[in-house]
C-alpha angles and dihedrals in degrees: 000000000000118000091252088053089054106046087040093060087036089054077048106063091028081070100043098042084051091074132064106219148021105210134183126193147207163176124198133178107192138154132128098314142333144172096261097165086052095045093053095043080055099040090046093215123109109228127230087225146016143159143154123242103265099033104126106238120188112229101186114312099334119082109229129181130239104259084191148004125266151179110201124188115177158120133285115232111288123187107235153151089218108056089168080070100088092034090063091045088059097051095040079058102042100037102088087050098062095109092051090043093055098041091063090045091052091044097043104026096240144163143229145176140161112250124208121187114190126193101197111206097183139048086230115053134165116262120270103239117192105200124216102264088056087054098045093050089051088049096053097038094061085243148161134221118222124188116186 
C-alpha cells in the first residue's frame, strides 16, 4: 500500500471516529391501504419512500411482500455529533403539513410515527433533545416516537 493510500484511510477513520453517532431519520405515515399518490400530490412533498400493501421488496437476498401501505420522508445516515439534527429538519419540512397529515389518518385510519436510528460510535455521546416544535408535531399528529 503506497504512503498516499495510507494517510489518506488513516485521515479517514480519524473523521469518522471523531463523531458520536451515525443517525438516520424518519416520518411515516402506514396502515391497510391508502391514496398515496393522492396524499403526496396534497401534501406537496416527494417521499423517500413509498409503497402499497401487496407490492413484492428484496431485503437482502429474500423477496418479501408489503404487510401495509406506507408513505415514508426522511433522512440518509449522517455522521454526526447532533443526531436531533435530522429529526428537526423533518419536522421544519412536514409542519405546515399537520392538517393534511390527520386528515389521512382519520379517513384512513392510519398511523404515524417519527422514527430515529442511532448508531452510536463511542461509549460517551451528547444527549438526544427533542425541542418543543418536534413534540408538539407528534402530538398533534396522533404519533408515535420510535428510537432503534
Amino acid at each position: 500500500m503506497s504512503f498516499e493510500i495510507y494517510k489518506s484511510i488513516k485521515l479517514r477513520c480519524f473523521i469518522i471516529e471523531d463523531y458520536c453517532s451515525e443517525t438516520r431519520a424518519y416520518f411515516t405515515l402506514f396502515g391497510e391501504d391508502f391514496p398515496v399518490e393522492e396524499f403526496t400530490r396534497e401534501i406537496g412533498i416527494i417521499p423517500t419512500e413509498a409503497y402499497r400493501k401487496g407490492e413484492e421488496c428484496i431485503r437482502g437476498k429474500t423477496k418479501h411482500i408489503r404487510f401495509e401501505t406506507a408513505w415514508e420522508y426522511g433522512l440518509d445516515y449522517k455522521m454526526t455529533n447532533h443526531p436531533e439534527e435530522q429529526i428537526h429538519t423533518i419536522i421544519n419540512t412536514l409542519y405546515n403539513s399537520i392538517e393534511i397529515i390527520k386528515k389521512y389518518k382519520d379517513n384512513y385510519n392510519l398511523k404515524c410515527k417519527l422514527v430515529t436510528v442511532i448508531c452510536f460510535n463511542r461509549q460517551q455521546t451528547r444527549e438526544l433533545v427533542m425541542n418543543n416544535k418536534v413534540i408538539e408535531f407528534v402530538n398533534q399528529v396522533n404519533g408515535e416516537f420510535e428510537f432503534d
